[in-house]
Steps between C-alpha positions, in 0.01 A plus 500: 500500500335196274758347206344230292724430220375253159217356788336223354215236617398195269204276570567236237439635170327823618772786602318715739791775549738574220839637591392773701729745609515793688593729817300684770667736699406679864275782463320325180130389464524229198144425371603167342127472261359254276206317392371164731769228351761725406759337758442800830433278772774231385800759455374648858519142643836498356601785656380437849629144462155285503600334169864415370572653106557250274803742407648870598523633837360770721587658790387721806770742592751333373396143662434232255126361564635147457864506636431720766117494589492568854667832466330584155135429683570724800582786299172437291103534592278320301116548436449174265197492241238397728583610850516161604472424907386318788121553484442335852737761694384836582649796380726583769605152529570460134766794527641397819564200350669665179664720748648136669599432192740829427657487841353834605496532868459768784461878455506434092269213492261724721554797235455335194185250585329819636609723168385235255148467690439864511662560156310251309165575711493152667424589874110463456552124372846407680290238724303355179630202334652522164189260333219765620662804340424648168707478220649897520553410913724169357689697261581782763619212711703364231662877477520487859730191525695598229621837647490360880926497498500876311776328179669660291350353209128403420344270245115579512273242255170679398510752843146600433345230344119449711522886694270760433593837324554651853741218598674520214574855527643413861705233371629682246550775719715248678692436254587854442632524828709222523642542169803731640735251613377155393487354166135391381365274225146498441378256305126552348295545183323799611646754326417806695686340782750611283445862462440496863786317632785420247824690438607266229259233341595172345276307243515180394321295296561101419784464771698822339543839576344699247522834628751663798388882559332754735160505464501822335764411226266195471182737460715776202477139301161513490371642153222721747821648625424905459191404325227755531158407587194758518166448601241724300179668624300513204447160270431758180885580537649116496545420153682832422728502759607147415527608160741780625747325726538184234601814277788634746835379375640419825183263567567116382122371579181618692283266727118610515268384776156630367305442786743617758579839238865437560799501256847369538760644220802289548829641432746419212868361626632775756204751475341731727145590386382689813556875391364359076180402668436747790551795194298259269194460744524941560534537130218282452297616759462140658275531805739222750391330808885366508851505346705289642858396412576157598860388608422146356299150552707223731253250399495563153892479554417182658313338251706547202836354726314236632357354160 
């Protein structure tokens, strides 16, 4: 697993990670999430051991990054923010190289350089060198490299950052499947990475944690959380209806979109609106296009954490 305990880093007067603390155990997917600046990258660094804390500790499975960083680092794959490499060797070379560098050798080298190419969709570009591939093709290598000695635990900086929607579905998809038996932190500002990923999600804002949840106890905080939003057919019928959910006493406000003929009645504290409005809209004969009940708004969630 990953321990940090009180992890600190100080540049001069500017304290970039605040006493962060917290475990990630085998079998979890931690979205660790906040806004560019929040202190991410640095606590990741931390963690892998790129950058010493200016106090606290952290640990990979039980090894100390800084007392014991040989044995913490082979436990631990690392994607940094970036995918940083060696754009004058070729693919293959590049992992070869990284493969070198983990001691694989024989039947397992064999196994592994072959299952990262065909995993990560490298074999049409294995001969290239790293400086003529795209930006989603440098990031697959950088995923490549960092799961080229199959540890237990993974530290993945921005996974998707520069792939398409179809690569990021197969990294994600990745992700998924490895999640079993290792122990992965993800570290992004893309919040449906969360959704898609995450098992647990930690935010933090100004070097602090600010929020340590799943992602769908972080969505019930939302105030959208079993809103009700309906879309109307007819524009003659907007004004009343708004009218008529405002007046429902379990409603606490309505959002109107004109234009789009859509209205949002948003809950009071602990109230579920659903069967009010679906009777209301029946009773009132509103002629719908939708009704929807929403489970909640991560980045409105987000927002009001983060500032």
């Amino acid at each position: 697993m990953i321990k940090t305990e009180r992890l600190t880093k100080r540049y001069d007067t500017l304290t970039a990670v605040d006493n962060v603390s917290f475990e990630a155990r085998p079998g979890e997917v931690l979205g660790f999430l906040g806004p560019n600046g929040a202190g991410k990258t640095t606590t990741m660094r931390m963690i892998a051991g790129f950058i010493a804390p200016s106090e606290g500790t952290a640990s990979i499975c039980g090894h100390d990054i800084e007392r014991e960083p040989l044995a913490a680092k082979t436990l631990l794959g690392y994607l940094p923010e970036g995918a940083p490499s060696y754009g004058e060797m070729s693919v293959r070379g590049f992992l070869e190289f990284i493969a070198d560098l983990r001691g694989l050798a024989g039947a397992v080298r064999r196994t592994r350089l072959q299952h990262v190419i065909e995993r990560l969709a490298l074999g049409a570009v294995a001969a290239q060198t790293i400086d003529t591939l795209s930006k989603g093709f440098r990031r697959r290598v950088g995923i490549a490299q960092a799961i080229l000695h199959d540890p237990p635990v993974l530290i993945l900086d921005e996974p998707t950052d520069g792939l398409d929607p179809n690569q990021k579905h197969e990294v994600r998809t990745l992700i998924n499947e490895m999640a079993a038996d290792k122990t992965i932190v993800v570290s992004t500002h893309i919040l449906e990475e969360v959704a898609a990923v995450c098992t647990r999600a930690i935010i933090i804002a100004h070097g602090r944690i600010v929020a340590d949840d799943s992602p769908q106890g972080l969505t019930a905080r939302s105030r959208y959380h079993n809103a009700v939003s309906l879309r109307l057919e007819r524009a003659e019928q907007f004004a009343a209806a708004r009218a008529a959910l405002a007046a429902l006493p379990q409603v606490d406000s309505v959002e109107a979109d004109e234009a789009g003929l859509r209205l949002t009645a948003l809950p009071r504290t602990g109230a579920q609106l659903l069967a009010d409005v679906n009777a209301l809209a029946a009773r009132s004969g509103l002629a719908l296009q939708a009704l929807e009940l929403e489970s909640g708004r991560l980045d409105e969630v987000f927002r009001s954490i983060t500032t």
